[in-house]
C-alpha positions as CSV (number, residue, x, y, z in Angstrom):
1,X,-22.2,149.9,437.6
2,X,-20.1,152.3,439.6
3,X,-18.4,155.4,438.0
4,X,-15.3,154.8,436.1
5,X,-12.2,156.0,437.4
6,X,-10.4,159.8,436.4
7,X,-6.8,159.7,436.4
8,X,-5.3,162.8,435.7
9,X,-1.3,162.9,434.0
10,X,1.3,165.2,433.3
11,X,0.5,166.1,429.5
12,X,2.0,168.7,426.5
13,X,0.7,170.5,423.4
14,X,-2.7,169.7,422.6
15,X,-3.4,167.2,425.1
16,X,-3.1,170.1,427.7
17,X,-6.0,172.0,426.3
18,X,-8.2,169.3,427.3
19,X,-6.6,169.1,430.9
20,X,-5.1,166.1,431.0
21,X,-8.4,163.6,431.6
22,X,-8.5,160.4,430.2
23,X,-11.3,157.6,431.4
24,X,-10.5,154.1,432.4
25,X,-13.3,151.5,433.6
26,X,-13.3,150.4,436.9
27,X,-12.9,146.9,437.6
28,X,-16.5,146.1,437.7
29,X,-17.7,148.3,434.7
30,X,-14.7,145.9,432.5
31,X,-16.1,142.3,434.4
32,X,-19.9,143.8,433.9
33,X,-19.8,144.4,430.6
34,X,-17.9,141.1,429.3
35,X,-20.4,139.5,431.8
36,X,-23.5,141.0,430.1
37,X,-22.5,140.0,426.8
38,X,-21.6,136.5,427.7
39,X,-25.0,135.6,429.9
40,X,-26.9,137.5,427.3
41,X,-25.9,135.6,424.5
42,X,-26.1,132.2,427.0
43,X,-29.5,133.2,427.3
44,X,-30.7,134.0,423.6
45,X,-29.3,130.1,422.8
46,X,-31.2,128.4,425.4
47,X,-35.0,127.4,424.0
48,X,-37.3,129.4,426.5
49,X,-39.0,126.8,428.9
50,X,-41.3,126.7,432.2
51,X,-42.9,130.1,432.9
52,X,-41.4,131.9,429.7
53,X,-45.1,130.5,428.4
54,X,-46.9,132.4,430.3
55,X,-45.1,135.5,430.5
56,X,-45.8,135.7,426.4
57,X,-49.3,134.6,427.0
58,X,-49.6,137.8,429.2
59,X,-47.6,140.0,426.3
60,X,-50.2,138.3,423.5
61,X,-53.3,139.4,425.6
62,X,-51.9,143.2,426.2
63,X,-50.8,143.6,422.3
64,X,-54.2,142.4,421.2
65,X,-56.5,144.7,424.1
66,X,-53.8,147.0,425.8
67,X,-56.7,148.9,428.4
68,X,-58.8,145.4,429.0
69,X,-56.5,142.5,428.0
70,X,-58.5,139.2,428.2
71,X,-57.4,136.1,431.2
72,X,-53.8,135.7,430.4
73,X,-54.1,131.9,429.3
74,X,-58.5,130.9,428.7
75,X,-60.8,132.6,427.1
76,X,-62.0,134.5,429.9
77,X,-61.9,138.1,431.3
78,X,-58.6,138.9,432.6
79,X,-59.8,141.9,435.3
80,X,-58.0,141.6,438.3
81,X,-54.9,139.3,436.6
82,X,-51.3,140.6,438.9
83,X,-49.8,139.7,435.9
84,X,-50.4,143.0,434.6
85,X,-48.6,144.9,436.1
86,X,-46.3,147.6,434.9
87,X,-43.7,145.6,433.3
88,X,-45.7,143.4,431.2
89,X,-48.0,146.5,430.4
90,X,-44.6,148.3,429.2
91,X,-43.4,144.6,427.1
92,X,-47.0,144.5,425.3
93,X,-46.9,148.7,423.8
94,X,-44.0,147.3,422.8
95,X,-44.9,144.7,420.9
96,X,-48.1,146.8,419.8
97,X,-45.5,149.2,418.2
98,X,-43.0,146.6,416.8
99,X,-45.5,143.8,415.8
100,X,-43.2,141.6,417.6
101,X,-44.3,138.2,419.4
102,X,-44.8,137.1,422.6
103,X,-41.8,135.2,422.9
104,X,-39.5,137.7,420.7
105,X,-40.5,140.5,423.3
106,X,-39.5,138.0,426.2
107,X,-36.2,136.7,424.6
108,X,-35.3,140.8,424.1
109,X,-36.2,142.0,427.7
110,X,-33.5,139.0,429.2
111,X,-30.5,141.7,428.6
112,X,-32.5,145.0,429.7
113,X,-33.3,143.1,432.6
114,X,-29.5,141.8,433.1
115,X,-28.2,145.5,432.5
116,X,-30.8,146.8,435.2
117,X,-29.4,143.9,437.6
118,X,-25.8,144.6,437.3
119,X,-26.4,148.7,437.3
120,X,-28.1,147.7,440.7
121,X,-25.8,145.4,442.1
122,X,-22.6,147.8,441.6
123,X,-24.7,150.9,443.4
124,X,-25.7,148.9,446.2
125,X,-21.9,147.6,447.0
126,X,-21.0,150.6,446.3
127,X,-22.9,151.6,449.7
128,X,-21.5,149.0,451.3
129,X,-18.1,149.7,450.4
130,X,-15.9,151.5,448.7
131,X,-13.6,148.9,447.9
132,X,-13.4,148.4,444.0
133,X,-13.3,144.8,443.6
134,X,-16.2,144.4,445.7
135,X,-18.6,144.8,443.2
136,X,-17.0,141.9,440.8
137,X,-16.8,139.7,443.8
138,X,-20.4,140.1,444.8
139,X,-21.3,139.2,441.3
140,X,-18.8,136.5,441.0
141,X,-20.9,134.9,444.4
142,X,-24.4,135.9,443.3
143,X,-24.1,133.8,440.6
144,X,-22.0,130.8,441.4
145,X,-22.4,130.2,445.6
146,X,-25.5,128.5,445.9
147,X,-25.3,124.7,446.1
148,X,-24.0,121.8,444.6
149,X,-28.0,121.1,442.9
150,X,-29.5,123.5,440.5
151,X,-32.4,125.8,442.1
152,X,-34.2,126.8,439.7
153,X,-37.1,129.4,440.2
154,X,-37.9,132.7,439.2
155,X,-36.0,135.4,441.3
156,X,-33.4,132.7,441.6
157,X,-30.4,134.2,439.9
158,X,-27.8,131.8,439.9
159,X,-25.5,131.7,436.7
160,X,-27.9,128.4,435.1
161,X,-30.9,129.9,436.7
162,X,-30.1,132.9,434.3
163,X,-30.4,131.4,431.5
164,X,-33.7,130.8,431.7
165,X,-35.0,133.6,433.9
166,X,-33.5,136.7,433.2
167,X,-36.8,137.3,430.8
168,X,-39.1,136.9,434.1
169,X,-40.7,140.0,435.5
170,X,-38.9,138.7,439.1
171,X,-35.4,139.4,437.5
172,X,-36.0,142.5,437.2
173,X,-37.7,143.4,440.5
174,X,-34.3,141.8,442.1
175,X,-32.8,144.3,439.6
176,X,-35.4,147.3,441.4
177,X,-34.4,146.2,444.6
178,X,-30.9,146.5,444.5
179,X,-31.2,150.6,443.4
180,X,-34.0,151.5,446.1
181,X,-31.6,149.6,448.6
182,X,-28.5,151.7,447.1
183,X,-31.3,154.7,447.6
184,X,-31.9,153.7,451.0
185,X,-28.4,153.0,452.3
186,X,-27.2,156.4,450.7
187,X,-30.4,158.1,452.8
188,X,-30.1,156.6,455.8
189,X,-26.3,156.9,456.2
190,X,-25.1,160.6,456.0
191,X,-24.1,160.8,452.4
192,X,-22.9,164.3,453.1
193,X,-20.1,162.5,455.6
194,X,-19.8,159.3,453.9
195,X,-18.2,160.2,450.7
196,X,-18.0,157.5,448.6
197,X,-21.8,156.3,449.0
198,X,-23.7,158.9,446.6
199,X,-25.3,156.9,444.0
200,X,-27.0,160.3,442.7
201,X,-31.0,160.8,442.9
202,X,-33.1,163.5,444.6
203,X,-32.3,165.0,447.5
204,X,-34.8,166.2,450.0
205,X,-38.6,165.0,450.2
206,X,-38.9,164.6,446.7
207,X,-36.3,161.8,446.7
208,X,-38.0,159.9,449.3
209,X,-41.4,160.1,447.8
210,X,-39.3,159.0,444.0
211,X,-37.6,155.9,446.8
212,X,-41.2,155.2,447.5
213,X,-43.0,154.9,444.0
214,X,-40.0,152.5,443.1
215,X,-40.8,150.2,446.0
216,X,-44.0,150.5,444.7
217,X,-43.2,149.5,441.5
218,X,-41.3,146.7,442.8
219,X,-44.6,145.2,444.5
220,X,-46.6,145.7,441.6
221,X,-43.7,143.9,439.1
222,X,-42.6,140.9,441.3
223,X,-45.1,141.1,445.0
224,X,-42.7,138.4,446.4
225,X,-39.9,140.3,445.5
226,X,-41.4,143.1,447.2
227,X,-41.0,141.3,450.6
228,X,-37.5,141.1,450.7
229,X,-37.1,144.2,449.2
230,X,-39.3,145.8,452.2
231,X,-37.0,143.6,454.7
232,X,-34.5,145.0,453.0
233,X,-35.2,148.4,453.4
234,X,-36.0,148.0,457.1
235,X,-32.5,146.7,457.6
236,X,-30.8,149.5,455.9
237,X,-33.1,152.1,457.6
238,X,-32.4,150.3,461.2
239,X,-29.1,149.6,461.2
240,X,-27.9,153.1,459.5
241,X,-30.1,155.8,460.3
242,X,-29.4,157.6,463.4
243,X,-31.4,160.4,465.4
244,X,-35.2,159.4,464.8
245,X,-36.2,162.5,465.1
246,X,-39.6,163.6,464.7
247,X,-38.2,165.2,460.4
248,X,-36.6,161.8,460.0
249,X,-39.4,159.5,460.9
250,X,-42.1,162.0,459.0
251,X,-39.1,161.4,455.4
252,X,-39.3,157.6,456.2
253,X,-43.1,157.4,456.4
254,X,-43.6,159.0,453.4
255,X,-41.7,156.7,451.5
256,X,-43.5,153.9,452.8
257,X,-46.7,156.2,451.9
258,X,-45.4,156.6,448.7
259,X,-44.6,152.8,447.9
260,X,-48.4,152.1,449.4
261,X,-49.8,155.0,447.7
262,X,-48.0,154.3,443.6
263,X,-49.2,150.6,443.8
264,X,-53.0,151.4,445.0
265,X,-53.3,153.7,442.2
266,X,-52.5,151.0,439.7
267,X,-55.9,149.9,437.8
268,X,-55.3,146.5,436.4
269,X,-55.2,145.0,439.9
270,X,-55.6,145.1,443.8
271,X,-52.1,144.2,444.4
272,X,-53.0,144.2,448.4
273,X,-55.9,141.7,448.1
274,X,-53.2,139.1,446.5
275,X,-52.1,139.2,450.6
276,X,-54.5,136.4,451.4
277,X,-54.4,134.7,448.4
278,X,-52.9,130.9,449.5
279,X,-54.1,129.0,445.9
280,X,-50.2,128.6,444.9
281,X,-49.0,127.8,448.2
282,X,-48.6,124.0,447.5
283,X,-46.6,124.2,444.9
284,X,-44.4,126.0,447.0
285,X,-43.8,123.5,449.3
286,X,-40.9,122.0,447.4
287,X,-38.8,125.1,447.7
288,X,-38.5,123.7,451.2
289,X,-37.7,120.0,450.1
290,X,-33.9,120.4,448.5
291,X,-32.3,123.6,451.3
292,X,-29.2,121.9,451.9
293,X,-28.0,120.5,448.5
294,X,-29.6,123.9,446.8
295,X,-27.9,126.6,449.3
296,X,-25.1,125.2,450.9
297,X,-22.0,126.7,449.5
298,X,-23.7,130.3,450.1
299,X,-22.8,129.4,454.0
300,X,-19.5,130.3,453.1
301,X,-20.5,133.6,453.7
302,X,-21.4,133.1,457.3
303,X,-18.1,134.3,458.9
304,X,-17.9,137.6,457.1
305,X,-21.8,138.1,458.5
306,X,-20.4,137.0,461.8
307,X,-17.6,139.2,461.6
308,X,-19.7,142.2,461.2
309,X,-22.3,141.6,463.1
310,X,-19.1,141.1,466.2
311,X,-18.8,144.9,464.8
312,X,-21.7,146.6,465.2
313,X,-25.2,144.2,466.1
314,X,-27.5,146.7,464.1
315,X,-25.1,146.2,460.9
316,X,-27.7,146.3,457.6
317,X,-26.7,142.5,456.0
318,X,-27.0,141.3,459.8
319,X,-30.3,142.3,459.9
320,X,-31.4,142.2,456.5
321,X,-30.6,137.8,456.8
322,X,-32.5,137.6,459.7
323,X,-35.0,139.0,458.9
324,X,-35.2,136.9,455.4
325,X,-34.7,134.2,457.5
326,X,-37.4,134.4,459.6
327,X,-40.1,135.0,457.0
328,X,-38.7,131.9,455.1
329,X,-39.3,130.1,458.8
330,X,-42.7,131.7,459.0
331,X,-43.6,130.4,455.5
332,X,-42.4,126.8,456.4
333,X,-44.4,127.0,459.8
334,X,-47.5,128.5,458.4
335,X,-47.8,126.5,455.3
336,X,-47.5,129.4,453.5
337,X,-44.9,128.2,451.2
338,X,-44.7,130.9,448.7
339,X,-42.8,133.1,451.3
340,X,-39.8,130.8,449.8
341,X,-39.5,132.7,446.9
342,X,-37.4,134.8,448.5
343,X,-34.8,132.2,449.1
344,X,-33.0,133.9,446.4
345,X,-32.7,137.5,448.4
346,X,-32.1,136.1,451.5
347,X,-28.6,134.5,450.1
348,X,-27.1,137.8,449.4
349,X,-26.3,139.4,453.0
350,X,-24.3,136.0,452.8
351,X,-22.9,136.6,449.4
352,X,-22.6,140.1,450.0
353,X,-21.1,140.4,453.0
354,X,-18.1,137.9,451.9
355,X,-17.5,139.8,448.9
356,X,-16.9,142.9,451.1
357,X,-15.0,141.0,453.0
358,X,-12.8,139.5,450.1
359,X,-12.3,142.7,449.1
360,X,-9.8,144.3,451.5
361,X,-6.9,145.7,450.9
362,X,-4.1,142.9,451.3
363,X,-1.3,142.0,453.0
364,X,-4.6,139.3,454.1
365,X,-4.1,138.0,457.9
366,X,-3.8,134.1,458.0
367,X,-7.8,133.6,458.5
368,X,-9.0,136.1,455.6
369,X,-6.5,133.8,453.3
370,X,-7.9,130.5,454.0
371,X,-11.5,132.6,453.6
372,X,-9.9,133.1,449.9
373,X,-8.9,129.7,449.5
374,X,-12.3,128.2,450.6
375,X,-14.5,130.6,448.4
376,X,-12.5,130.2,445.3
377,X,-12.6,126.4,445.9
378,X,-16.4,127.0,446.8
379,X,-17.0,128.7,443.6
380,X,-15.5,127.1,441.4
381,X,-17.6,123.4,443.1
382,X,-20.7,125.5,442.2
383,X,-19.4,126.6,438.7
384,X,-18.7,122.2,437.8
385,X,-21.4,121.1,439.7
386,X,-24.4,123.1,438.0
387,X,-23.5,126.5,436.6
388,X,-21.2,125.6,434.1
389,X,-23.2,123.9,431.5
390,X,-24.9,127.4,431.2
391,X,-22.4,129.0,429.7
392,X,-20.3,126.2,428.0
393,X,-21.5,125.2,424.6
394,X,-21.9,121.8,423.9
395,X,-19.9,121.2,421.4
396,X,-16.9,122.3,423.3
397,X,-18.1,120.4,426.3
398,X,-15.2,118.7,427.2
399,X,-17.0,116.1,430.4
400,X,-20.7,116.8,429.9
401,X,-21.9,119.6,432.2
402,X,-25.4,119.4,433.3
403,X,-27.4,121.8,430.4
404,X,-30.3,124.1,430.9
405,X,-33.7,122.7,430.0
406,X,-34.5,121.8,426.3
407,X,-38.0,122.5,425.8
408,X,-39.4,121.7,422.0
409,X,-41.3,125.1,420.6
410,X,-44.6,124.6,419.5
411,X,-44.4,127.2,416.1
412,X,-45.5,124.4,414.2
413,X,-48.7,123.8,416.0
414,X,-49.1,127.5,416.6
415,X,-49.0,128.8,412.5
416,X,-52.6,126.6,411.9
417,X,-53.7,127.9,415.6
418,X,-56.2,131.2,415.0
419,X,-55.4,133.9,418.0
420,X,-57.6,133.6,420.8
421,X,-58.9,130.0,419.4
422,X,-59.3,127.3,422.0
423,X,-57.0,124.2,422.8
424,X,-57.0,121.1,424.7
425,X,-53.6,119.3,425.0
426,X,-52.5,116.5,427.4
427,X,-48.7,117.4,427.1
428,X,-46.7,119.2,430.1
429,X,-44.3,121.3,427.7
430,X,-47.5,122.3,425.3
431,X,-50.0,123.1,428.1
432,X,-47.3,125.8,429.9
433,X,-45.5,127.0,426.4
434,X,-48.7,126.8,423.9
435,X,-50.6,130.2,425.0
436,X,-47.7,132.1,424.5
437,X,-48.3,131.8,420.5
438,X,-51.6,133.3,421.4
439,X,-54.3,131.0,421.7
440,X,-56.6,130.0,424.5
441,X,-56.8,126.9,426.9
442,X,-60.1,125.1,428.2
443,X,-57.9,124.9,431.5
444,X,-55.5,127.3,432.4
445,X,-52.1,125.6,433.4
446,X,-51.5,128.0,436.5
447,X,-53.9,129.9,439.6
448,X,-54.3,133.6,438.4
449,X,-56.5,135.8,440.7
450,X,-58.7,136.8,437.8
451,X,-60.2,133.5,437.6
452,X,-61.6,131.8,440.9
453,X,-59.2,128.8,441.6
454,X,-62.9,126.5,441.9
455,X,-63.5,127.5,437.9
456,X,-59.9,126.6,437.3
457,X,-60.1,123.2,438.8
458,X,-63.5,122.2,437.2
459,X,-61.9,123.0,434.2
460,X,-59.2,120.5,434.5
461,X,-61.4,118.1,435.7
462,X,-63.4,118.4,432.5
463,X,-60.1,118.7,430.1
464,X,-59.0,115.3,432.1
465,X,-62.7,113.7,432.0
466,X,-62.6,114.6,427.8
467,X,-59.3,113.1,427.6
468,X,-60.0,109.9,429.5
469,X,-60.0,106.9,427.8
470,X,-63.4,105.8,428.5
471,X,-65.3,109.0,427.1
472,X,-67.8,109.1,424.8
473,X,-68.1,111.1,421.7
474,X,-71.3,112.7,423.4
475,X,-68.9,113.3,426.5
476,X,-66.5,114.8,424.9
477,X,-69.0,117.1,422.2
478,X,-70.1,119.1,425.5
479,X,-66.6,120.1,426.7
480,X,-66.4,121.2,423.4
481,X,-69.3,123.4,423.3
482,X,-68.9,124.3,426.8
483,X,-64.9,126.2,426.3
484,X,-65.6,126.4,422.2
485,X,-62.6,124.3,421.7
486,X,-61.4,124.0,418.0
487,X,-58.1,122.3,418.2
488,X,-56.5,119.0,420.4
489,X,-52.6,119.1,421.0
490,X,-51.9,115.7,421.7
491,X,-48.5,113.4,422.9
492,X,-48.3,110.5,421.3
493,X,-49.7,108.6,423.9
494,X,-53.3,109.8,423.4
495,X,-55.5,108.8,421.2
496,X,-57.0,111.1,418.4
497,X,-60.4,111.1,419.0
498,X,-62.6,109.6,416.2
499,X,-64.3,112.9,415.5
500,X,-60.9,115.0,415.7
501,X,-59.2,115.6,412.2
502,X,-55.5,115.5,412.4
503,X,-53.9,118.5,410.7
504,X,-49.9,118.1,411.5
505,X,-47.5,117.0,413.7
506,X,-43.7,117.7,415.3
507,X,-41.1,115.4,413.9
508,X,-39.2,115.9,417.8
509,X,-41.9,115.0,419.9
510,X,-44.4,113.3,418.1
511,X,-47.0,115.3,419.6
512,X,-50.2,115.7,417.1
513,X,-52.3,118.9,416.4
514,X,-56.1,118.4,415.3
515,X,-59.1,120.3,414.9
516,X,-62.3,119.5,416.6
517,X,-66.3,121.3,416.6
C-alpha cells in the first residue's frame, strides 16, 4: 500500500519536541487493511476445494524429501515437476519446521498471499497516478467488475474467486507482477522528474538485475502469469521510456538477462522446456466458452482506455490490453488454450485505467458523472450477481447469494491412510482433495511434466478397467500389484469389491474407505 500521509500542525509544550508529526493512513492503507481482514477471514471459512488438493499434495511431498520430493500425487519420481518451484519449496521448510499439514500451510499462505497482492496493487497505481483514491478504486474493480457469471480459475481474482484461490501459487505471482510493474513504470519514467512515482528499490544496474530475478521468480511461481507479466513489462517499457540509447537498451537487456538467467539456475525444473508442453491445453478450452457472461462488466472500463489512448497512443494500459488481447486471440486460434489463463491480467488495463479515471479531482464534467453512475451500478450488479455470497454469511443471508464451493474433507479417510500408501477412488472431490493428506494415487488426477502424459493415461485406463463393473477378481489383483495399491475410496455408487475389507465411511457423502492386497 502507498505511504501514509504527514500532516504537520501548529503544536505547544511537549508536543513541540517531537516537531509536530503525527501519521494518518491514506485512504487505501484504511480500505486495505479492513479489506485484508474481511477476505482473509472469508477465506479461512470456505472448505478448500478444486486445486487446493494438489497444492498440499506438492507441500506433503517437499516436507517429507525437501532436495528430491517424490511425483506430487503417484508414487513415482517427481524430477522435473514445475510445481516446485520456489514458492512451494518455501511452504514445505515451512511445514518441515512447524510440523504443520498440507492443507494448514495452504489455508495460512491465503493472507500472505492477499497482503503481497494489495502491497502490489497500491505501488503500481501509485505509478499510474497520484491520485489517492485510485488505489481503493482499482481494488474496488479488481474484485467486483467481471461478469454477471462466476469465473473461477486460478489467477482469477475476483472477490468469490478469492475465496478459494488466494492459497494458489498464481495469486501470488499476480501479487509479483504488480511490484516489478511498479519497478518498471518507476524505471522507465524519470522518477527523478516524476515525483510521486518512487516506490523505493535499487537504483542503478543493480536495481535492474533485482527487477530481473523477480520476473524470474514470477515464471518459475506461476509460468502463465509470467506472460502477462512480460507483456506487461513491455508495455510499461514502450510506452514510458524515452531516448533508447545505446546505456538504456544495455539496463533493459540485462533485466531480461536477469529474469532468463534466475529461472535457468533453478534445479527442480526446466521451466523453459514447459514452452511446448500442450498436455493441459484441452482443458483450457472452456475458458473460451463463457467470455461474455464471465467478463462483461469489466468493459466498462473501455472509455477511460479510450480516453487515454486519444492522449498519447503509446500510453502503458493501451498497450499492455492489447497486447493481452492478442495472446488470448493467439491461444483461441492456435488451440493453445492455456494462454487463457491470463484472462484475469488482461482485465486490469480495463479496471485500472477506470479507476484512474474515477479518481479525478471533482467538480466531474457531465460524461465522467454518468461514468460514476454506470460503474457504481456495474459494481454493485457484479457484487449481487456472484461476488456477494463470498463474503456474506449464510446465516445472515437475507435472498440466498450464490456460495463458494462446498467440498467434503476427506480427514476421515485420510487418519487410517499411511503417508505415501496407494489409493484408488472413483469420486471427483476425493481423487483432486485426497493426496493432499499425503498418500498416493494409481492415477494422478492432473498432467505434471514429471510424469509422461502416455504413463498418466494408461494409468486411468487401468484405475477405470479395475473399477468397471465387469472385472474380475484376477483383473483387478494385477492393478493392485502393478501401483501397490492398499486402499479403495469409494462413492456410494460403486461396489466394494468382494476381496476389499471396508474400514469406515463419511456420514456426508457416503463415500466408503477399504483396504485391499
Amino acid at each position: 500500500m502507498s505511504a501514509g500521509a504527514v500532516v504537520r500542525r501548529t503544536v505547544r509544550g511537549a508536543t513541540a519536541l517531537r516537531g509536530g508529526r503525527t501519521w494518518r493512513p491514506t485512504p487505501y492503507q484504511a480500505v486495505g487493511f479492513l479489506f485484508l481482514l474481511l477476505v482473509s477471514l472469508a477465506y479461512w471459512a470456505v472448505p478448500l476445494c478444486c486445486d487446493a488438493g494438489q497444492h498440499a499434495a506438492v507441500v506433503e511431498r517437499l516436507k517429507t524429501g525437501l532436495l528430491r520430493p517424490r511425483h506430487p500425487m503417484a508414487d513415482l519420481p517427481g524430477a522435473g515437476s514445475a510445481y516446485y518451484s520456489p514458492y512451494a519449496v518455501a511452504q514445505g521448510l515451512f511445514a518441515r519446521l512447524t510440523g504443520l499439514g498440507g492443507w494448514e500451510v495452504v489455508r495460512l499462505t491465503g493472507p500472505v498471499n492477499l497482503l503481497v497482492l494489495l502491497t502490489g496493487l497500491g505501488r503500481f497505481v501509485r505509478v499510474l497516478t497520484p491520485r489517492p483514491w485510485a488505489p481503493v478504486l482499482a481494488l474496488g474493480a479488481m474484485t467486483l467488475l467481471w461478469g454477471t457469471e462466476r469465473a473461477w480459475w486460478s489467477g482469477y481474482l475476483g472477490l468469490m474467486s478469492m475465496t478459494g484461490n488466494l492459497g494458489y501459487p498464481s495469486a501470488f505471482a499476480v501479487g509479483l507482477t504488480f511490484w516489478a510493474w511498479a519497478l518498471t513504470g518507476a524505471r522507465a519514467r524519470d522518477a527523478r522528474r516524476v515525483r510521486y512515482v518512487g516506490p523505493g528499490g535499487l537504483r542503478g544496474l543493480p536495481g535492474y538485475v533485482v527487477l530481473g530475478a523477480l520476473y524470474g521468480l514470477v515464471l518459475l511461481v506461476h509460468p502463465i502469469t509470467s506472460v502477462a507479466a512480460a507483456l506487461g513489462a513491455v508495455a510499461l517499457v514502450a510506452g514510458w521510456q524515452r531516448g533508447w540509447r545505446g546505456a538504456v537498451v544495455a539496463r533493459w537487456t540485462l533485466t531480461g538477462a536477469a529474469a532468463a538467467g534466475s529461472a535457468a539456475v533453478w534445479p527442480y525444473f526446466d521451466v523453459f522446456a514447459l514452452a511446448g508442453d500442450d498436455s493441459v491445453d484441452g482443458m483450457h478450452r472452456v475458458l473460451y466458452l463463457n467470455l461474455p457472461g464471465e467478463f462483461w462488466l469489466a468493459l466498462l472500463g473501455l472509455p477511460a482506455l479510450w480516453l487515454r489512448g486519444r492522449r498519447s497512443a503509446r500510453d502503458p494500459l493501451v498497450l499492455m490490453f492489447a497486447l493481452d488481447c492478442s495472446v488470448v486471440a493467439y491461444g483461441w486460434f492456435s488451440g493453445h488454450y492455456t494462454y487463457g489463463r491470463i484472462l484475469g491480467l488482461t482485465l486490469v488495463p480495463l479496471q485500472f485505467a477506470l479507476a484512474v479515471e474515477l479518481a479525478a479531482p471533482r467538480p466531474w464534467g457531465r460524461w465522467r458523472r454518468a461514468l460514476g453512475r454506470v460503474t457504481a451500478a456495474g459494481a454493485l450488479l457484479g457484487f449481487l450477481t456472484v461476488h456477494a455470497g463470498a463474503v456474506v454469511p449464510r446465516p445472515l443471508d437475507p435472498v440466498g447469494f450464490e456460495q463458494p464451493p462446498d467440498w467434503p474433507a476427506y480427514d476421515w479417510a485420510a487418519r487410517h491412510i499411511g503417508p505415501g500408501e496407494v489409493v484408488i477412488t472413483d469420486g471427483y472431490y476425493a481423487v483432486h482433495a485426497i493426496a493432499g493428506y499425503g498418500p498416493n494415487l494409481a492415477a494422478p488426477a492432473w498432467p505434471d511434466p514429471s510424469l509422461d502424459e502416455r504413463e498418466r493415461r494408461r494409468r486411468v485406463a487401468d484405475v477405470e478397467a479395475y473399477l468397471a463393473p465387469g472385472s474380475t477378481r484376477a483383473e483387478r489383483a494385477t492393478v493392485v500389484r502393478r501401483y501397490h495399491v492398499r486402499w479403495l475410496l469409494l462413492t456410494r455408487w460403486q461396489p466394494v469389491p468382494e476381496e476389499a475389507v471396508v474400514v469406515t465411511w463419511s456420514e456426508r457423502t457416503g463415500e466408503v474407505l477399504a483396504r485391499v492386497g
